[in-house]
N, C-alpha and C positions, 0 to 999 in steps of 0.2 A: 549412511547419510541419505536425506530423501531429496531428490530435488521437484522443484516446484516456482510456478509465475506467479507473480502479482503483480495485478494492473490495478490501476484507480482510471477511474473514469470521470475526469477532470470537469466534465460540460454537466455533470452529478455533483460531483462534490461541492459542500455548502461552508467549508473552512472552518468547523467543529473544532480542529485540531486532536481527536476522543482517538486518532489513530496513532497519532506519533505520541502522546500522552503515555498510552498505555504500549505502546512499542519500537522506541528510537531507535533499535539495531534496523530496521525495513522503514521506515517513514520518517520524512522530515517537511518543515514548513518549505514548500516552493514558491512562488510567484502569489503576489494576492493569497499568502498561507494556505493555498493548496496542500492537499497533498502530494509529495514527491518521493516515489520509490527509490531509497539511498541505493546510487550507482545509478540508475538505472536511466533510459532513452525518455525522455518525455516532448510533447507536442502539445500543441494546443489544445489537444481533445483527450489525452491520456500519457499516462506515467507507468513505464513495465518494468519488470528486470525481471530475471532467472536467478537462484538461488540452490545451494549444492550446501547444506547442512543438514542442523537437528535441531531448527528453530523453527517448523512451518507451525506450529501451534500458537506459535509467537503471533504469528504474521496473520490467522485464523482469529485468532482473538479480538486483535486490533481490528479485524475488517470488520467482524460482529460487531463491534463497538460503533460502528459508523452510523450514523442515525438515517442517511437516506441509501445504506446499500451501496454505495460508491466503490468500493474493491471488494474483488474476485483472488482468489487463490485456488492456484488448480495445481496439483500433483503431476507430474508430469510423467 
């Protein structure tokens, strides 16, 4: 299993929805259909969680898909 973050960066994000579209198991519509890292801590400026699978390509994908670069996925 690999674990790994993903953040979105909320005061970025433009509510595309092209993240939870293409990967519901890590994203979901939050406030003003942000995006919302499912589980995960969020604040006014950003949305994280930590993940311990075999899905980070999931989570890679969906963030390419972002049109203005709004989340980050790091390996951890």
């Amino acid at each position: 299993m690999v674990k790994y973050k993903i953040e979105v960066d909320l005061k970025t994000c433009v509510s595309t929805a092209a993240c939870y579209a293409t990967d519901r198991i890590h994203y979901h519509a939050g406030k003003n259909q942000q995006s919302n890292v499912v589980g995960g801590q969020t604040d006014e400026s950003k949305s994280t969680n930590t993940f311990d699978d075999d899905k980070i390509a999931d989570a890679q994908d969906a963030a390419k898909a972002c049109p203005v670069s709004a989340i980050t996925v790091t390996q951890l």
